[in-house]
C-alpha positions as CSV (number, residue, x, y, z in Angstrom):
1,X,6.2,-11.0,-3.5
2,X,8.4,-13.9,-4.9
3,X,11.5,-11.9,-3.3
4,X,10.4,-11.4,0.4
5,X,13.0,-8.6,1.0
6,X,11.6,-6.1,-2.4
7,X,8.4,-4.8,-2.3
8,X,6.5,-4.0,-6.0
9,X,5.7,-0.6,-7.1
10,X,1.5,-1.8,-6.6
11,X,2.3,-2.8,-2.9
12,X,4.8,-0.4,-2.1
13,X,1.9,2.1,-3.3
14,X,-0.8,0.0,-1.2
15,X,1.5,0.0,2.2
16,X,1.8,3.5,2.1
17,X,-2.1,3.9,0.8
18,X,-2.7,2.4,4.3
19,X,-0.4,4.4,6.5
20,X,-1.8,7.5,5.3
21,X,-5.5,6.0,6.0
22,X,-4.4,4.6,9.4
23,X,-8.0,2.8,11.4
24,X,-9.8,3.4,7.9
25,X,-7.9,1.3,5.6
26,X,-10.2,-0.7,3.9
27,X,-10.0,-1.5,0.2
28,X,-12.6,1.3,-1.2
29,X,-10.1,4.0,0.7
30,X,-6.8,2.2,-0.4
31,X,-7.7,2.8,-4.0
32,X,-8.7,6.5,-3.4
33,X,-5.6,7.2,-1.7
34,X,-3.5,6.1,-4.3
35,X,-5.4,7.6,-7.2
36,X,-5.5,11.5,-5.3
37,X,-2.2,10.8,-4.1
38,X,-0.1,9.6,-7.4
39,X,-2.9,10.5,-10.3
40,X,-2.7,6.5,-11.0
41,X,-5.9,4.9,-11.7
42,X,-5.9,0.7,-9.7
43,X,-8.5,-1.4,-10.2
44,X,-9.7,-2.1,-6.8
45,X,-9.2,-6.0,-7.4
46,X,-5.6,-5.2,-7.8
47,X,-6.0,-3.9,-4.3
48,X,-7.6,-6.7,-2.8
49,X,-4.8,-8.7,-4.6
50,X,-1.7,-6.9,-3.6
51,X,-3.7,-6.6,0.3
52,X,-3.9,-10.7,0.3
53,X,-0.2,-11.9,-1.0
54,X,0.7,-8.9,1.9
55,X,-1.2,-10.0,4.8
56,X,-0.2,-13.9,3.5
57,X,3.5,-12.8,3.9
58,X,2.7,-11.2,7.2
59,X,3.3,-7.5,6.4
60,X,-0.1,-6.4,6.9
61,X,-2.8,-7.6,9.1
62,X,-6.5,-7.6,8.7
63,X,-9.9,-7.7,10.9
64,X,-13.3,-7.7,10.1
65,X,-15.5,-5.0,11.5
66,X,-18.9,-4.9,12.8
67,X,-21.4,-5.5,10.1
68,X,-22.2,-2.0,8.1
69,X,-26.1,-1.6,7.2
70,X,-25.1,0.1,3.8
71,X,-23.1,-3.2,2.7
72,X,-26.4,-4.8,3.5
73,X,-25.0,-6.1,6.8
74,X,-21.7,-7.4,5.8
75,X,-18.6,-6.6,7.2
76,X,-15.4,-4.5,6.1
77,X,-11.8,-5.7,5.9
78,X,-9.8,-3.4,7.6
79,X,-5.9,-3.3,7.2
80,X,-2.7,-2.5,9.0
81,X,0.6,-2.2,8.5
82,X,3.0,-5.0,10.1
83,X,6.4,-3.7,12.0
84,X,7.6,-6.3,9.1
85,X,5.5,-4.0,6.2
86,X,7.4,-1.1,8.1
87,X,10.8,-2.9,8.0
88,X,10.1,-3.1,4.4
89,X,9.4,0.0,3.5
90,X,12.0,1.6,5.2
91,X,14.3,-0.8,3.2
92,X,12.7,0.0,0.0
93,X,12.9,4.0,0.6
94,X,16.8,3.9,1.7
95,X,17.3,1.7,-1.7
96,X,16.1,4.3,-3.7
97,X,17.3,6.9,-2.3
98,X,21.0,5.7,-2.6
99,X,20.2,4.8,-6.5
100,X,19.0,8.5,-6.9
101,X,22.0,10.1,-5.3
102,X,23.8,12.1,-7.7
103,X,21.4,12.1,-10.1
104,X,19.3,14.8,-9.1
105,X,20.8,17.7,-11.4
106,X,20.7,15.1,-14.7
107,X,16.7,14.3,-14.1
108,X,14.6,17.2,-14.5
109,X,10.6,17.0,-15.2
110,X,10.0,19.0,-18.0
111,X,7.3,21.4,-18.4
């Protein structure tokens, strides 16, 4: 995030990935979401990229959980959203909104 106050489309995407997921944001999930949720296919490393540079700017935080037996005893990342992340989304959304107004009648999908 070289601009601190814009968010990308990936991260935008991966914020509200784990809202949606809430205590079960974990990587594995965040990728899911977004796929059944916007028909995009992410590479789950582009996840784990876009969760990093986040959590470095402070808009998500992380904690490891207990170890899980079917990741032969190794731990998962789980994520949440920072009141910062929130700040930022809510920024984000208004921004858009205001470049959509009035344009609603001229953009039509097509069938």
């Amino acid at each position: 995030m070289g601009d601190k106050d814009n968010l990308g489309q990936l991260e935008h995407l991966v914020l509200l990935a784990v809202l949606h997921l809430d205590d079960q944001a974990y990587a594995v999930p965040v990728v899911d979401q977004i796929r059944e949720r916007t028909g995009r296919k992410v590479a789950r490393a582009q996840v784990y990229i876009a969760l990093r540079r986040l959590e470095r700017h402070g808009v998500v935080s992380s904690k490891l959980s207990e170890p899980v037996a079917e990741r032969g005893g190794r731990p998962r990342r789980y994520f949440r959203v920072e009141p910062t992340g929130l700040a930022l989304l809510r920024d984000s959304r208004r921004s858009i909104d205001q470049m959509w107004a009035g344009l609603e009648g001229l953009i039509e999908e097509q069938s």
